[in-house]
Predicted model as a PDB file, atoms N, CA, C, CB and O in Angstrom, pLDDT in the B-factor column:
MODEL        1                                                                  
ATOM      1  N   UNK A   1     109.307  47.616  76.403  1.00 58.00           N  
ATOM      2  CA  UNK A   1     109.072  48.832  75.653  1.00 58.00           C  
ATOM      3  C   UNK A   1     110.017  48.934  74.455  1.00 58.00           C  
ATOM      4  CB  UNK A   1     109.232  50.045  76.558  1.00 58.00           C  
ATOM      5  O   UNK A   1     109.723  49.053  73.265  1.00 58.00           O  
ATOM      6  N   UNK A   2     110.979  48.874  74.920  1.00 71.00           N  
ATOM      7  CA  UNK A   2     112.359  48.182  73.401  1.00 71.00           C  
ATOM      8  C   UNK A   2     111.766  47.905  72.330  1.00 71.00           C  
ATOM      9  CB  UNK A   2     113.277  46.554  73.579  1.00 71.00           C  
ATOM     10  O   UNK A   2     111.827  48.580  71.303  1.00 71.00           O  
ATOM     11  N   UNK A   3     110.893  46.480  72.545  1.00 70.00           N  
ATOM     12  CA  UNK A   3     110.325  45.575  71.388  1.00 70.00           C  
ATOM     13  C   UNK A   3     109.834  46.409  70.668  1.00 70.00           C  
ATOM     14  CB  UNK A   3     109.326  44.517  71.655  1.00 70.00           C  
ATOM     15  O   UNK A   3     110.105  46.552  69.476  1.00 70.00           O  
ATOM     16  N   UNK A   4     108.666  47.379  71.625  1.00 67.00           N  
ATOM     17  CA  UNK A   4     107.590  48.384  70.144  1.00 67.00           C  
ATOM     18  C   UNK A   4     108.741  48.911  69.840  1.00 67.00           C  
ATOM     19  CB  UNK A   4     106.080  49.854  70.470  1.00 67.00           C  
ATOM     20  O   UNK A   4     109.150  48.227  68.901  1.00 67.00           O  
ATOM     21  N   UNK A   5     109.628  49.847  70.111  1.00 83.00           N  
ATOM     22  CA  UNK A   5     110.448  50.237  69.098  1.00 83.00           C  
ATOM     23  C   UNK A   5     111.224  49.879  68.057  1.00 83.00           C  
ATOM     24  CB  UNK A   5     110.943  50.612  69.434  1.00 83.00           C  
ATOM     25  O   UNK A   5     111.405  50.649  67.114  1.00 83.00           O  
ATOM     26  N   UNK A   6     111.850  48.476  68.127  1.00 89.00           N  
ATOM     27  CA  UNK A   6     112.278  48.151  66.980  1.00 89.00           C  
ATOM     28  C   UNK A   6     111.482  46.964  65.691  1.00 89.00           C  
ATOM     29  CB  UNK A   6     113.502  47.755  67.471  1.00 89.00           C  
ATOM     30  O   UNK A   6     111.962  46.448  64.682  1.00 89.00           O  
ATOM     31  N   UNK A   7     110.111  46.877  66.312  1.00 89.00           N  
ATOM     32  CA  UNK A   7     109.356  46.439  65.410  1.00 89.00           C  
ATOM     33  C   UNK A   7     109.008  47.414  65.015  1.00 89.00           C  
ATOM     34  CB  UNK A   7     108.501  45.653  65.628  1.00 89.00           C  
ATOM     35  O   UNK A   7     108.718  47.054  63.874  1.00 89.00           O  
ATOM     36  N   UNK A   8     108.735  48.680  65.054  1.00 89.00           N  
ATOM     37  CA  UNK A   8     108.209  49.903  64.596  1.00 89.00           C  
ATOM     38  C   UNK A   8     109.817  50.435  63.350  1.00 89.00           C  
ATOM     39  CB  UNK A   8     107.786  51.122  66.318  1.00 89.00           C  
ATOM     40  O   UNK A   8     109.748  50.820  62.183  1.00 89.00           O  
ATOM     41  N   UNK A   9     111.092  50.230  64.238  1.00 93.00           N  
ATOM     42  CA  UNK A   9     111.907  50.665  63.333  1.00 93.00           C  
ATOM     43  C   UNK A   9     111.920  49.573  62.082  1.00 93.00           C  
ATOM     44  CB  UNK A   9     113.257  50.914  64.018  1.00 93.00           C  
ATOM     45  O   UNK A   9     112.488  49.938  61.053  1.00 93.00           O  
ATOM     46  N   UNK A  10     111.371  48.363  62.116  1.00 93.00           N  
ATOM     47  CA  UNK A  10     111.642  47.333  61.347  1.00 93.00           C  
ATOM     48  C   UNK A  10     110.854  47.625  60.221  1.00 93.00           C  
ATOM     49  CB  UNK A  10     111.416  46.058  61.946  1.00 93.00           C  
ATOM     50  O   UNK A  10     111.341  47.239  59.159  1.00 93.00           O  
ATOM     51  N   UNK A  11     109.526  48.331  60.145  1.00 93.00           N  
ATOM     52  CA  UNK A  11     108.409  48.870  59.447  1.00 93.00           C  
ATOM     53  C   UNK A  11     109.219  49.717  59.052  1.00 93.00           C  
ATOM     54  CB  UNK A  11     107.117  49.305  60.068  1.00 93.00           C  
ATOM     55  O   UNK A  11     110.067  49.273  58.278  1.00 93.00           O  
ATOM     56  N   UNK A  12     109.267  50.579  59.249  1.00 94.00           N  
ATOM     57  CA  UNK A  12     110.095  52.275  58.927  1.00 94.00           C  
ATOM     58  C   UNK A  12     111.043  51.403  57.918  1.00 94.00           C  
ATOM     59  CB  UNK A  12     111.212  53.401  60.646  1.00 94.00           C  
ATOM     60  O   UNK A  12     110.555  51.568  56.800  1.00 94.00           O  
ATOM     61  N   UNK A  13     111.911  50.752  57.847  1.00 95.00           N  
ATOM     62  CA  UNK A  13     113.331  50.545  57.327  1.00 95.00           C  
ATOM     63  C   UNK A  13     112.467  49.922  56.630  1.00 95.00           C  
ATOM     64  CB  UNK A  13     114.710  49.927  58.027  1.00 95.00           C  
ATOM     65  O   UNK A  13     112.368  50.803  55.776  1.00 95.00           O  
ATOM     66  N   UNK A  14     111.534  48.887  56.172  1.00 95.00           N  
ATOM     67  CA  UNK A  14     111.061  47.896  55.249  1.00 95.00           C  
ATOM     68  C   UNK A  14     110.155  48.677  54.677  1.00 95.00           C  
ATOM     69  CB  UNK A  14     110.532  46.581  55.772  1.00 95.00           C  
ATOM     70  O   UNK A  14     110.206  48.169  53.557  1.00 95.00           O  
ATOM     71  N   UNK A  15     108.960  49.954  54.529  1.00 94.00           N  
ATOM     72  CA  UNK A  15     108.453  50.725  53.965  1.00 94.00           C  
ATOM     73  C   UNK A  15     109.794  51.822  53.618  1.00 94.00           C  
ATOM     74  CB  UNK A  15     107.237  51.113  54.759  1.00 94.00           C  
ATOM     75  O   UNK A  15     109.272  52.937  53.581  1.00 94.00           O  
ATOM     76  N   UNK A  16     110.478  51.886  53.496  1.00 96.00           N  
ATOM     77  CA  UNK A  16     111.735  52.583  53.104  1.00 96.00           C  
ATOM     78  C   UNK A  16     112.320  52.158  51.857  1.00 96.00           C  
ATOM     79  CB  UNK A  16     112.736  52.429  54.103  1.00 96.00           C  
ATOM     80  O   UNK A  16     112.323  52.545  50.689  1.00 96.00           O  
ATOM     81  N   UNK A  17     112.836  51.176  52.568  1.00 96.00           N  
ATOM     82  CA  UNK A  17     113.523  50.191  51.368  1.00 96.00           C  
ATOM     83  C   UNK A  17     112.127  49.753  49.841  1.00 96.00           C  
ATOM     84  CB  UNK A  17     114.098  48.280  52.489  1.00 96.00           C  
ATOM     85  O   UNK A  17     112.339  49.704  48.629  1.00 96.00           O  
ATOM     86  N   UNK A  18     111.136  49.577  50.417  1.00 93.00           N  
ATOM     87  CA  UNK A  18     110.182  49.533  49.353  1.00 93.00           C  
ATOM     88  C   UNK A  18     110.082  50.584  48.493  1.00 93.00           C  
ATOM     89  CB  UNK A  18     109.021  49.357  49.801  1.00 93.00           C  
ATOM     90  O   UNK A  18     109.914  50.660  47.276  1.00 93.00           O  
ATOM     91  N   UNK A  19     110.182  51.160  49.128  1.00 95.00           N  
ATOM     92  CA  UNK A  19     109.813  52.893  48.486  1.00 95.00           C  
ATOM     93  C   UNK A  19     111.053  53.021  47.643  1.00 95.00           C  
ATOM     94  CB  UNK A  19     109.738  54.453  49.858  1.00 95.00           C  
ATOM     95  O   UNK A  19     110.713  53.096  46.462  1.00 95.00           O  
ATOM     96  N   UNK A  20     112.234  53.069  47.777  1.00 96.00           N  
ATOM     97  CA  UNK A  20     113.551  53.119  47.270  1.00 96.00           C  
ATOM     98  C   UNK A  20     113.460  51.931  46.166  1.00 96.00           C  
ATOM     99  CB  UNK A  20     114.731  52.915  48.489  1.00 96.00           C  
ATOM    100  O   UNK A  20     114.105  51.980  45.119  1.00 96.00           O  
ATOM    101  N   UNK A  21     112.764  51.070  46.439  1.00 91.00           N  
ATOM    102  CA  UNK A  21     113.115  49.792  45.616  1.00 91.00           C  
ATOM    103  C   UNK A  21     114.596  48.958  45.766  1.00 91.00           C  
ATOM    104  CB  UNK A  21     113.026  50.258  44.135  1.00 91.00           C  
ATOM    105  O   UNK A  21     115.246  48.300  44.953  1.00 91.00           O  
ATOM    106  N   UNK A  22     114.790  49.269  47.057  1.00 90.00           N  
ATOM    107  CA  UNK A  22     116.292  48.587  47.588  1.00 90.00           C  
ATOM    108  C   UNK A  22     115.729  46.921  47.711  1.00 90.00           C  
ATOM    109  CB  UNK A  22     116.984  49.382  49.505  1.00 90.00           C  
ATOM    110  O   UNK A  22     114.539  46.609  47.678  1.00 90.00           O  
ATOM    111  N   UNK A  23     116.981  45.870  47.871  1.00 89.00           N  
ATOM    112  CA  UNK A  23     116.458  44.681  48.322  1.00 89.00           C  
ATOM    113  C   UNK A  23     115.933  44.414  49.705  1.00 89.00           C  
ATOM    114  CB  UNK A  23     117.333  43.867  48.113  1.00 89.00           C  
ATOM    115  O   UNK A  23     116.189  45.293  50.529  1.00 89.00           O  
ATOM    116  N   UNK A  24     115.545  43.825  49.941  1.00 92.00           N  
ATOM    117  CA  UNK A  24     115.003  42.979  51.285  1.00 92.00           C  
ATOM    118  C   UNK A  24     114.026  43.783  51.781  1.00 92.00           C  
ATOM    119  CB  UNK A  24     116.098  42.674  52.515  1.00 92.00           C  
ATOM    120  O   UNK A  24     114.063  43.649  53.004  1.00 92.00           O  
ATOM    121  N   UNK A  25     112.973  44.724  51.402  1.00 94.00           N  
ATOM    122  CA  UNK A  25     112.025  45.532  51.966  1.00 94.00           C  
ATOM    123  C   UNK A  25     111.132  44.547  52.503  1.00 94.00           C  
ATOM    124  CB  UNK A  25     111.392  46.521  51.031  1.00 94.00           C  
ATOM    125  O   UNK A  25     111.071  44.168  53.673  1.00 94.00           O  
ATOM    126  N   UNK A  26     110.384  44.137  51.432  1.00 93.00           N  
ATOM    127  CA  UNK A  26     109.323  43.061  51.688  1.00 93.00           C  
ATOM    128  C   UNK A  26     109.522  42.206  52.770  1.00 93.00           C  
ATOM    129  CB  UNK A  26     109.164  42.213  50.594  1.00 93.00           C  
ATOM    130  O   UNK A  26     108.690  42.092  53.670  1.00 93.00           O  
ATOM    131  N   UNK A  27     110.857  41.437  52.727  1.00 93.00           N  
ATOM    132  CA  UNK A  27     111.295  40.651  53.630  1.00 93.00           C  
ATOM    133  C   UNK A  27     111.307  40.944  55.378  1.00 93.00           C  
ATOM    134  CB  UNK A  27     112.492  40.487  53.117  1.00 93.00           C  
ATOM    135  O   UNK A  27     111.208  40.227  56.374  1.00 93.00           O  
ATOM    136  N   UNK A  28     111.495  42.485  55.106  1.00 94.00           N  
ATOM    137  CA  UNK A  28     111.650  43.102  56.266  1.00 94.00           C  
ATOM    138  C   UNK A  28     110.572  43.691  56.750  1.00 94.00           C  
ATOM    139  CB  UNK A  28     112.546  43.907  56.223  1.00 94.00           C  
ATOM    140  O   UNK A  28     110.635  44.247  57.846  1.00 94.00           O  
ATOM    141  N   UNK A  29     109.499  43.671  56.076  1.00 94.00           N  
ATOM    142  CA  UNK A  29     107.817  44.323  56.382  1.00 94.00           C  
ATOM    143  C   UNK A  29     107.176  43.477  56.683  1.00 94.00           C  
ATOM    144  CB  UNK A  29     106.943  44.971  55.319  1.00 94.00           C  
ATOM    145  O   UNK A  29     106.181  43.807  57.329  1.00 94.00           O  
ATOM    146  N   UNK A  30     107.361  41.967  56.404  1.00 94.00           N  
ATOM    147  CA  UNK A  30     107.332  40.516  56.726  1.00 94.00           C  
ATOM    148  C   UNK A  30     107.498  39.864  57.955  1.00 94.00           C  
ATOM    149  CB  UNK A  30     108.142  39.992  56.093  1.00 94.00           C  
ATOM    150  O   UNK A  30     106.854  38.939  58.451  1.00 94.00           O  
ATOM    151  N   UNK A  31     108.651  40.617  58.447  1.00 94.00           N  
ATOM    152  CA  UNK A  31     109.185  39.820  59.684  1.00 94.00           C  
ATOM    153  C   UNK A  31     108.800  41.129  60.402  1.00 94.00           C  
ATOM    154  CB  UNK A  31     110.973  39.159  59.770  1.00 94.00           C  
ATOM    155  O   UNK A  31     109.370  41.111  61.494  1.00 94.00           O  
ATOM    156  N   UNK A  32     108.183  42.091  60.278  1.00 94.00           N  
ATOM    157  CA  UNK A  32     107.988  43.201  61.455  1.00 94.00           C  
ATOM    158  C   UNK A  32     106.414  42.593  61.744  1.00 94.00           C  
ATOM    159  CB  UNK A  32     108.125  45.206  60.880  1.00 94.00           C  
ATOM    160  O   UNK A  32     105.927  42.512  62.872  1.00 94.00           O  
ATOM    161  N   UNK A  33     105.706  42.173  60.447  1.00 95.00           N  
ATOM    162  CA  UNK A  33     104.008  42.228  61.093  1.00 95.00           C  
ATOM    163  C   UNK A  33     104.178  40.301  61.541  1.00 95.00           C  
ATOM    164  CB  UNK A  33     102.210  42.793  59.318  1.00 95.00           C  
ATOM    165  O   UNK A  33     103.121  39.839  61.969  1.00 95.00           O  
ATOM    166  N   UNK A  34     105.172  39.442  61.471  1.00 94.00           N  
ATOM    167  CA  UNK A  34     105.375  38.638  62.114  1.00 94.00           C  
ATOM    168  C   UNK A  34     105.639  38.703  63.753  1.00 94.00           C  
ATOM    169  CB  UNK A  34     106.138  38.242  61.461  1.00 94.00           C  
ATOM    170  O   UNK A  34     105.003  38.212  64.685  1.00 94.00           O  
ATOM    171  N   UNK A  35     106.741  39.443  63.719  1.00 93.00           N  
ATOM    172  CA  UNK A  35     106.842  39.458  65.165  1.00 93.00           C  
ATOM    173  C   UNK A  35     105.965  40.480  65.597  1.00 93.00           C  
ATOM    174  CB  UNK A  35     108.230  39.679  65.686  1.00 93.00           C  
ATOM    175  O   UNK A  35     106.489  41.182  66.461  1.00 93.00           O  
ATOM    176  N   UNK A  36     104.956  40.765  65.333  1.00 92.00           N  
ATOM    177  CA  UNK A  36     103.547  42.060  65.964  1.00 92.00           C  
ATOM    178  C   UNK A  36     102.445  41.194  66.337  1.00 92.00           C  
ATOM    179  CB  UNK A  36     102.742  43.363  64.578  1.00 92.00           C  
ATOM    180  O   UNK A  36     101.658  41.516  67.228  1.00 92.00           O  
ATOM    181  N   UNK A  37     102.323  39.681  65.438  1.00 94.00           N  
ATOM    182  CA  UNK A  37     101.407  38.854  65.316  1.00 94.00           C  
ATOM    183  C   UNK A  37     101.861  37.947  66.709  1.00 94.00           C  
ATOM    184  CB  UNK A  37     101.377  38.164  63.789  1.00 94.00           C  
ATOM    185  O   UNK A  37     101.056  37.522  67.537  1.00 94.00           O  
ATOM    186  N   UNK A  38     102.915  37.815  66.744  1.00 94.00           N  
ATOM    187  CA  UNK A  38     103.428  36.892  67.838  1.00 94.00           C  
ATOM    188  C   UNK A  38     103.477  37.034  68.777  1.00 94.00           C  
ATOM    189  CB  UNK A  38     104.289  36.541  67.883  1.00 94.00           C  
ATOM    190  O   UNK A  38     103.421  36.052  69.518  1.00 94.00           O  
ATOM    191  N   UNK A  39     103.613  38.365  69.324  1.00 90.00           N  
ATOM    192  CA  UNK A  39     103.655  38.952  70.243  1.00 90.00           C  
ATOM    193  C   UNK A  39     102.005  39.478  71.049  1.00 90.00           C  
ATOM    194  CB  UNK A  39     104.577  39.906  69.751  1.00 90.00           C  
ATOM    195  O   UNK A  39     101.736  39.617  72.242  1.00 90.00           O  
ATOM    196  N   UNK A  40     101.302  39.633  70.035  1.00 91.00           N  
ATOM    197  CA  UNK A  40      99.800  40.144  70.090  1.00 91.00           C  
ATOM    198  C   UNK A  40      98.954  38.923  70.545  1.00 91.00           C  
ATOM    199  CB  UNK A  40      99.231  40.725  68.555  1.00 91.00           C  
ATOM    200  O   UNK A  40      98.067  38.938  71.399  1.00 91.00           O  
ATOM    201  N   UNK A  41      99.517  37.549  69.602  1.00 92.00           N  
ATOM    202  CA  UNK A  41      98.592  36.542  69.763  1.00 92.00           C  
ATOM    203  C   UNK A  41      98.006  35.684  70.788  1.00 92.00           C  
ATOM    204  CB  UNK A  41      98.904  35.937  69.181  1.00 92.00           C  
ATOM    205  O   UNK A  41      97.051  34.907  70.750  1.00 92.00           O  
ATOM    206  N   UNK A  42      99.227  36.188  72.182  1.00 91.00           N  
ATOM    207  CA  UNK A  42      99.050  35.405  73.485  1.00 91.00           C  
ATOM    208  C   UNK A  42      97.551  36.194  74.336  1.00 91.00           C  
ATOM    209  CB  UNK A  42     100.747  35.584  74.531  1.00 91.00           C  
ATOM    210  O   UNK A  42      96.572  35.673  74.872  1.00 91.00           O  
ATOM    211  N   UNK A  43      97.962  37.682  74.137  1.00 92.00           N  
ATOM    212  CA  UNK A  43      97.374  38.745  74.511  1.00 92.00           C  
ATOM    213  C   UNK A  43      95.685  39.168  74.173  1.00 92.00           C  
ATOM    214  CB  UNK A  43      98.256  39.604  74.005  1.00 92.00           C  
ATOM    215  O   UNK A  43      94.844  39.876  74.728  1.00 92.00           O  
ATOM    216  N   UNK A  44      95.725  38.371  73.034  1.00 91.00           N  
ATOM    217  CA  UNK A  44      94.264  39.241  71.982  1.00 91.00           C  
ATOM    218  C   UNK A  44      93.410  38.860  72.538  1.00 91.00           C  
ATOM    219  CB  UNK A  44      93.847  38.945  70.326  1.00 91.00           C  
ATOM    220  O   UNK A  44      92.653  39.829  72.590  1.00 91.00           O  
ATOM    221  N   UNK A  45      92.816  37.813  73.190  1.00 92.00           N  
ATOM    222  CA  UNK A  45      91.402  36.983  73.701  1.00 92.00           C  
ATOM    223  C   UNK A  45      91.406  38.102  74.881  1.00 92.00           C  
ATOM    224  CB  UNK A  45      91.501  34.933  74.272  1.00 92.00           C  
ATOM    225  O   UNK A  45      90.299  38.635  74.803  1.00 92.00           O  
ATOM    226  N   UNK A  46      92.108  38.676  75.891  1.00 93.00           N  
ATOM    227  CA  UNK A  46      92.195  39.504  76.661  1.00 93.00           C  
ATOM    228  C   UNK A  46      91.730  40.949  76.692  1.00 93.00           C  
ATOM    229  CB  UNK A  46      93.130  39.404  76.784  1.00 93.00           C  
ATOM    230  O   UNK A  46      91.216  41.473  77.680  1.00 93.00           O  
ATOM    231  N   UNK A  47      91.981  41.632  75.370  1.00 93.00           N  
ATOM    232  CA  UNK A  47      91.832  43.127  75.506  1.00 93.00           C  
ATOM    233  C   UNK A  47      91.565  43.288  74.255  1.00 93.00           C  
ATOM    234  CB  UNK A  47      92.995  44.019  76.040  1.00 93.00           C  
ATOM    235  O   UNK A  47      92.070  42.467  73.489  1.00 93.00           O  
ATOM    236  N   UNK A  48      90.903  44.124  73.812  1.00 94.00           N  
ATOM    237  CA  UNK A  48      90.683  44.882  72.286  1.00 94.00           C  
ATOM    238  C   UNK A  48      91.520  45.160  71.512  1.00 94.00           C  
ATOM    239  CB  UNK A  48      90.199  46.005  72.242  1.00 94.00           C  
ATOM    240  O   UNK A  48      91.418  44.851  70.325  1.00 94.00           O  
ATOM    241  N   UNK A  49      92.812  45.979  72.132  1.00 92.00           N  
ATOM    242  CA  UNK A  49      93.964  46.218  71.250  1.00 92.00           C  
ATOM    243  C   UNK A  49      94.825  45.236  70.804  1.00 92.00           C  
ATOM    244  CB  UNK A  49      94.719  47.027  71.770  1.00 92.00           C  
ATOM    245  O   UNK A  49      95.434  45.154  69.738  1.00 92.00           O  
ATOM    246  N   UNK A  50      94.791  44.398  71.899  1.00 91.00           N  
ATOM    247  CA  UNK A  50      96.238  43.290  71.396  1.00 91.00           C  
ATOM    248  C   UNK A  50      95.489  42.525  70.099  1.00 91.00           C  
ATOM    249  CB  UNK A  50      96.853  41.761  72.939  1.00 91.00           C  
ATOM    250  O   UNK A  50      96.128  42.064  69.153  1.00 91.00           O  
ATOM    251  N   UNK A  51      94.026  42.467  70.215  1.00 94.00           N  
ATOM    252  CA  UNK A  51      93.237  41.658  68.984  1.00 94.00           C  
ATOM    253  C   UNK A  51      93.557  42.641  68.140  1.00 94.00           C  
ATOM    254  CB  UNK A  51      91.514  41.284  69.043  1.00 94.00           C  
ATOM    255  O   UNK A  51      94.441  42.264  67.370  1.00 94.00           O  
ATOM    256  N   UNK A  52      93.142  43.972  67.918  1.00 94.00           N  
ATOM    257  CA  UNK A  52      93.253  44.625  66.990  1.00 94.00           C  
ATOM    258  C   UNK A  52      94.352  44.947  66.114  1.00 94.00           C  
ATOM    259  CB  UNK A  52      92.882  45.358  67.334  1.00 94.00           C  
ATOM    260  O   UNK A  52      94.340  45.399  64.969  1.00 94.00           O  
ATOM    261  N   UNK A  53      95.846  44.444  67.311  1.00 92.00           N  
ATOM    262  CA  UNK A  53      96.995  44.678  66.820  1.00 92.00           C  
ATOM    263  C   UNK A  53      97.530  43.420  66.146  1.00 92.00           C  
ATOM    264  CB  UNK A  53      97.809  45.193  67.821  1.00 92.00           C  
ATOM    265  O   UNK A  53      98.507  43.517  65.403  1.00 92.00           O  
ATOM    266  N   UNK A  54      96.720  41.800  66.449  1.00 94.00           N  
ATOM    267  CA  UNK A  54      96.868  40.897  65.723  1.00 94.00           C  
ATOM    268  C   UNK A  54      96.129  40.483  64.643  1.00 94.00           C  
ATOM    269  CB  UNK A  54      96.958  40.201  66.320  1.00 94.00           C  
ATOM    270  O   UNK A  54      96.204  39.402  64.059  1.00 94.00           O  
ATOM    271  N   UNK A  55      95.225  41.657  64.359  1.00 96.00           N  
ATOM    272  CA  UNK A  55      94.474  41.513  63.306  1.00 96.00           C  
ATOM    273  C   UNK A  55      95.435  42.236  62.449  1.00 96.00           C  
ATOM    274  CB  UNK A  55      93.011  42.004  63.407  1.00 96.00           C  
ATOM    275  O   UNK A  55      96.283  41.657  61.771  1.00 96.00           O  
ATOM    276  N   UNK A  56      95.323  43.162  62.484  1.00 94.00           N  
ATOM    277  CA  UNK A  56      96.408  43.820  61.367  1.00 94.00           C  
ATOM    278  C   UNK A  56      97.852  43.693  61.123  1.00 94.00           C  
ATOM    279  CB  UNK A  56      96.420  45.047  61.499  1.00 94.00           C  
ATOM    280  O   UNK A  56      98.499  44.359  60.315  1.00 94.00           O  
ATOM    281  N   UNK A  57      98.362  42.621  62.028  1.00 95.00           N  
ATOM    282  CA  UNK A  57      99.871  42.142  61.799  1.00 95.00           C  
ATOM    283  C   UNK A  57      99.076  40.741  61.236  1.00 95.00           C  
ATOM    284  CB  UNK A  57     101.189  42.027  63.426  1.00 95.00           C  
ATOM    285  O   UNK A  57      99.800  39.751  61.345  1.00 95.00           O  
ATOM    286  N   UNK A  58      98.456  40.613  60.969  1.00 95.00           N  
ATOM    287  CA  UNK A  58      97.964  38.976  60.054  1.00 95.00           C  
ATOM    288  C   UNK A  58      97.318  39.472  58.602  1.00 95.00           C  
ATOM    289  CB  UNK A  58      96.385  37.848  61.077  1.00 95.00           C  
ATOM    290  O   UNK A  58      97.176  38.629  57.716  1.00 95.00           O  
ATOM    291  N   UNK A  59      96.942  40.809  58.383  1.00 96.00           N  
ATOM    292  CA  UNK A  59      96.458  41.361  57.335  1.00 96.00           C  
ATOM    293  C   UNK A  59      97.518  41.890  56.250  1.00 96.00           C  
ATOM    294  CB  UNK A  59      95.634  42.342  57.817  1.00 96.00           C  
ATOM    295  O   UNK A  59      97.627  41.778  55.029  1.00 96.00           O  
ATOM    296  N   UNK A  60      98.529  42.762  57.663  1.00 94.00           N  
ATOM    297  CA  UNK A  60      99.795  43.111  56.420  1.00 94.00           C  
ATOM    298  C   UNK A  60     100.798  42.293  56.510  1.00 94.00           C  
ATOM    299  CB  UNK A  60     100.545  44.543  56.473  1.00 94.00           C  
ATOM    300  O   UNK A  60     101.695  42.561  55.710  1.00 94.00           O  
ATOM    301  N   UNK A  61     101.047  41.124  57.383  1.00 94.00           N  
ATOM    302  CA  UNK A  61     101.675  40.226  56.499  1.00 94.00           C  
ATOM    303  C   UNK A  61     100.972  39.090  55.747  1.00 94.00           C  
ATOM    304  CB  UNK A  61     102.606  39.694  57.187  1.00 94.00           C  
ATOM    305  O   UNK A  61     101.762  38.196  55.444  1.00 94.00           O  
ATOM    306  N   UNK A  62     100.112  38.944  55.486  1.00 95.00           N  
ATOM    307  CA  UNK A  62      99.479  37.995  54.012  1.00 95.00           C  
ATOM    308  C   UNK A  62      99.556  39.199  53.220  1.00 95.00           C  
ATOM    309  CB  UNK A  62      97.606  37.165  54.004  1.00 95.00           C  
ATOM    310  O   UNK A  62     100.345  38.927  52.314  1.00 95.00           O  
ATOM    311  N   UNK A  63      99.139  40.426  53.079  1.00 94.00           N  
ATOM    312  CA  UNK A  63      99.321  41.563  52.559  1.00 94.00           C  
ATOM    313  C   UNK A  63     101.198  41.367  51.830  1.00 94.00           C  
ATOM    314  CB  UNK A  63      98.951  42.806  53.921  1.00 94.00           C  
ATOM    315  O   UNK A  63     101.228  41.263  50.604  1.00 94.00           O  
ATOM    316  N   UNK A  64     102.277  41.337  52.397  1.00 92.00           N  
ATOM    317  CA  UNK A  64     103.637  41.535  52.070  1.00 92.00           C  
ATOM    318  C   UNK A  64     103.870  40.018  51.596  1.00 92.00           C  
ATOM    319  CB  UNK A  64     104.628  42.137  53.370  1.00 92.00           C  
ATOM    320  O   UNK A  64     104.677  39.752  50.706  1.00 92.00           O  
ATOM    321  N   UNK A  65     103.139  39.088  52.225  1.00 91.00           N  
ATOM    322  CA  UNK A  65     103.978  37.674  52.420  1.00 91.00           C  
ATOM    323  C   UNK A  65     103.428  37.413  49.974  1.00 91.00           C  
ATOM    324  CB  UNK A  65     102.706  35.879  54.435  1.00 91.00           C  
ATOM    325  O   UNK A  65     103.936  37.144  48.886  1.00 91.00           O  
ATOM    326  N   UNK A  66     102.519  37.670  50.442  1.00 95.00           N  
ATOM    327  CA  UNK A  66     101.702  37.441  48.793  1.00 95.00           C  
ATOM    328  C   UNK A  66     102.654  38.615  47.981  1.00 95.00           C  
ATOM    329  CB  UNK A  66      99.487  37.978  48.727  1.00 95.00           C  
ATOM    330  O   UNK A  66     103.465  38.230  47.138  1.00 95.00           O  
ATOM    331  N   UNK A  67     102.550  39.588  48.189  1.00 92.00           N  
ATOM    332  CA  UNK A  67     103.801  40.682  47.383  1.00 92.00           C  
ATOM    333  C   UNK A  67     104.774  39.489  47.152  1.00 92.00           C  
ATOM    334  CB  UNK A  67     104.693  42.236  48.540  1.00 92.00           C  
ATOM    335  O   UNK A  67     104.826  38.704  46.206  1.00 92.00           O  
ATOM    336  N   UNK A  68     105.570  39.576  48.340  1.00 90.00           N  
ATOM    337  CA  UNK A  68     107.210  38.619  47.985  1.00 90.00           C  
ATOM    338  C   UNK A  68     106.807  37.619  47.052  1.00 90.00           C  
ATOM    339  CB  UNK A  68     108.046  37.641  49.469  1.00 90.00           C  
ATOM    340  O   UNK A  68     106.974  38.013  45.898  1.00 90.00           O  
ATOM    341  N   UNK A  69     106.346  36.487  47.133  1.00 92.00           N  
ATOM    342  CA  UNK A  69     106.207  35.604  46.091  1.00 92.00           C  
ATOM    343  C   UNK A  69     105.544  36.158  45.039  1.00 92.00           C  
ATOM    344  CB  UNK A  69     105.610  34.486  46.454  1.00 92.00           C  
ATOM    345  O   UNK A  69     105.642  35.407  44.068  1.00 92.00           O  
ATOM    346  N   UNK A  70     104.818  37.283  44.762  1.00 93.00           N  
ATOM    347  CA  UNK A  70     104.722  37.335  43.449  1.00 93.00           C  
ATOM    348  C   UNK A  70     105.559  38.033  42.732  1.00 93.00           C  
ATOM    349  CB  UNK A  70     103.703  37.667  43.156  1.00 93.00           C  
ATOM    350  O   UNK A  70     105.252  38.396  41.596  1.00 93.00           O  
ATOM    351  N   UNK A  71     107.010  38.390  43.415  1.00 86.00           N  
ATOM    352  CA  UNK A  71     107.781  38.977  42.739  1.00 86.00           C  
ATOM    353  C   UNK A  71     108.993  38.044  42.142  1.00 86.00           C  
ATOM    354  CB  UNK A  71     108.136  40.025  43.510  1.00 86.00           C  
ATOM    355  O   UNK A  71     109.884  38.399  41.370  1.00 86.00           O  
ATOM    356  N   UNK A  72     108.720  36.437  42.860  1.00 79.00           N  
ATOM    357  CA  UNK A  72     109.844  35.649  43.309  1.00 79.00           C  
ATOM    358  C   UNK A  72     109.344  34.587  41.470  1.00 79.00           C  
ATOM    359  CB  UNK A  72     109.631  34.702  45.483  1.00 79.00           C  
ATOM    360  O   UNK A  72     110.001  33.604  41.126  1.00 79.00           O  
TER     361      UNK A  72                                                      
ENDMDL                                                                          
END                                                                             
């Protein structure tokens, strides 16, 4: 139960920092829908949500991963 919380705080702090225009946002919105994808991906063939939750941790990070390099 830990995990959802600090992948959830990892979002919060990386949509933060974006918003602020501080460094490492992207980086950090990156590695939250990474570890959501990783975690989801064992799970998804199983149940609706864990697919649904590895669909959209594979959407917003190509979503962030394409941001970062086009800023780089």
């Amino acid at each position: 139960m830990s995990f959802m919380y600090s992948v959830g705080l990892l979002f919060l702090y990386g949509a933060d920092a974006i918003r602020k225009g501080a460094p490492n946002g992207l980086e950090a919105a990156c590695a939250a829908s990474a570890l959501l994808l990783v975690s989801s991906l064992p799970r998804a063939t199983k149940a609706p949500v864990p697919a649904v939750l590895a669909l959209l941790a594979l959407t917003s990070g190509t979503y962030y991963g394409r941001a970062y390099y086009a800023l780089r």
